[in-house]
TORKOLRO-357961 format. One line per 3 residues: number of its first residue (from 1); their letters; for each residue x, y, z of C-alpha. Coordinates in nm, 3 decimals. Example, Ala and Ser with C-alpha at 12.3 -4.5 7.8 and 13.67 -1.06 7.14 Angstrom:
BEGIN
1 = AS = 1.230:-0.450:0.780; 1.367:-0.106:0.714
This chain:
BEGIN
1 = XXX = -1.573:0.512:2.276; -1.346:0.306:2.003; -1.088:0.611:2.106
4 = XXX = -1.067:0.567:2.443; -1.083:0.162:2.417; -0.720:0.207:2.149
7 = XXX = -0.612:0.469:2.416; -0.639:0.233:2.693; -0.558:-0.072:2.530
10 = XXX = -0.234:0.061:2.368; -0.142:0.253:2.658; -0.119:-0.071:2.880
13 = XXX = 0.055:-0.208:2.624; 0.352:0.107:2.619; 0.328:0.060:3.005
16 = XXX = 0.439:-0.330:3.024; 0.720:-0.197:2.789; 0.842:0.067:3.011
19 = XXX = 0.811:-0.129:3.314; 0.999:-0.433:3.162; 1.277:-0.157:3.086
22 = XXX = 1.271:0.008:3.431; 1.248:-0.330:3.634; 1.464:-0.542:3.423
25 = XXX = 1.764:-0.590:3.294; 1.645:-0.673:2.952; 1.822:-0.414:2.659
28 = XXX = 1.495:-0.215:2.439; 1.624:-0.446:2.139; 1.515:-0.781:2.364
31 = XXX = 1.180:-0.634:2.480; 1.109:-0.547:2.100; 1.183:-0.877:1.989
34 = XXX = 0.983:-1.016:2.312; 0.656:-0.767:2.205; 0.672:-0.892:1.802
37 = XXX = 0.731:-1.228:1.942; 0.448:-1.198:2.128; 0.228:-1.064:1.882
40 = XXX = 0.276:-1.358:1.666; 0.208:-1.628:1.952; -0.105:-1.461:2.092
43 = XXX = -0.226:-1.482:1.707; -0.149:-1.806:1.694; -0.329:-1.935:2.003
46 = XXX = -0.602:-1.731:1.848; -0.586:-1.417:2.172; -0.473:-1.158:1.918
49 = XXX = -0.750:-1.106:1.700; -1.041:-1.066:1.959; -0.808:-0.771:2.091
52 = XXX = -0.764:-0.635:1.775; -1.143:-0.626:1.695; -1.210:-0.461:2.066
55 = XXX = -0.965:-0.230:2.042; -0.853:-0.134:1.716; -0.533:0.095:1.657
58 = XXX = -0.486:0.017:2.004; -0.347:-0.332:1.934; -0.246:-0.294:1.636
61 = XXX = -0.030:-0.003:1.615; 0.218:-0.126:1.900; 0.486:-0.381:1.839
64 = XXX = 0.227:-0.664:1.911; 0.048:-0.571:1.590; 0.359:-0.565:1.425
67 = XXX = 0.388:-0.932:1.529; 0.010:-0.994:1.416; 0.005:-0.861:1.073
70 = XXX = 0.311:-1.069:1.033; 0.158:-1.404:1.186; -0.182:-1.305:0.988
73 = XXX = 0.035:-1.247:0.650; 0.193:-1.602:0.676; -0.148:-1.771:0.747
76 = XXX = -0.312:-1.612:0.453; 0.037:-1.692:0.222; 0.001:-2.005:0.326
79 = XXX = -0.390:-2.023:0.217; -0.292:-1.849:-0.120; 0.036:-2.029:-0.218
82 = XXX = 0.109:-2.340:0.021; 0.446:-2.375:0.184; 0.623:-2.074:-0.032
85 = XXX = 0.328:-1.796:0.131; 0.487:-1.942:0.465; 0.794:-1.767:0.353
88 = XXX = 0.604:-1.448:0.149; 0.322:-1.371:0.331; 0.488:-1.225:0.653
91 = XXX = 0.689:-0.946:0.426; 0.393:-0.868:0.176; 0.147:-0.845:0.467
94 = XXX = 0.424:-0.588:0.650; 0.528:-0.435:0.315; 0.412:-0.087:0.384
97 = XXX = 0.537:-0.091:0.737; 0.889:-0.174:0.657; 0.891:0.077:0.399
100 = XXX = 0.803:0.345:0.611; 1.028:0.239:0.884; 1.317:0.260:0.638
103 = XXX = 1.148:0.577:0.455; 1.134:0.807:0.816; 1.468:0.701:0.984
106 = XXX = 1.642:0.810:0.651; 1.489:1.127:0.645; 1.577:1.155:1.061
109 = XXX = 1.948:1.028:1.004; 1.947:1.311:0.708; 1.855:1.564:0.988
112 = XXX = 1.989:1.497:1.313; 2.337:1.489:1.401; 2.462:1.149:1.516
115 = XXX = 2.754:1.133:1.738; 2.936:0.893:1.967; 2.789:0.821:2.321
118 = X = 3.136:0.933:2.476
């Protein structure tokens, strides 16, 4: 059941994404920074979390979670080490994320051949 609850819950997630880039005029580097954005403000207001613990990899995988890990990083930086965790706990929380981010699109710009769009 957990599977089909990150299925669903992830896949309405993708969905909103593709229609904001099939109804809208908004670029796919807007509607990133409007799901990480998002991710952080629905943590925040405390509306993240309960989604997360219903639906697992289903929230947190998408660019929401990216947004919570980073909102739930600051907020235990800040527990840990005051007003300087404010500033390290988003990147330590989102270390291994970054890295891998960085680590794969290497390894694809190693690969592929990148040209101009003309």
């Amino acid at each position: 059941m957990e599977y089909l609850l990150a299925f669903l819950v992830g896949g309405v997630l993708c969905v909103i994404g593709q229609l904001l880039i099939d109804l809208t005029k908004l670029t796919p580097a807007r509607i990133l920074v409007i799901y990480v954005t998002a991710g952080v403000i629905l943590t925040a207001v405390g509306l993240y979390g309960p989604l997360v613990d219903f639906a697992g990899a289903g929230a947190t995988v998408p660019l929401t979670g990216f947004g919570y890990a980073l909102a739930t990083g600051v907020q235990e930086g800040i527990q840990q080490h005051g007003l300087i965790g404010a500033l390290s706990g988003g990147v330590t929380a989102t270390a291994a994320g970054i890295a891998a981010a960085i680590f794969f699109g290497y390894i694809v710009a190693l690969v592929s051949k990148s040209h101009d769009k003309s």
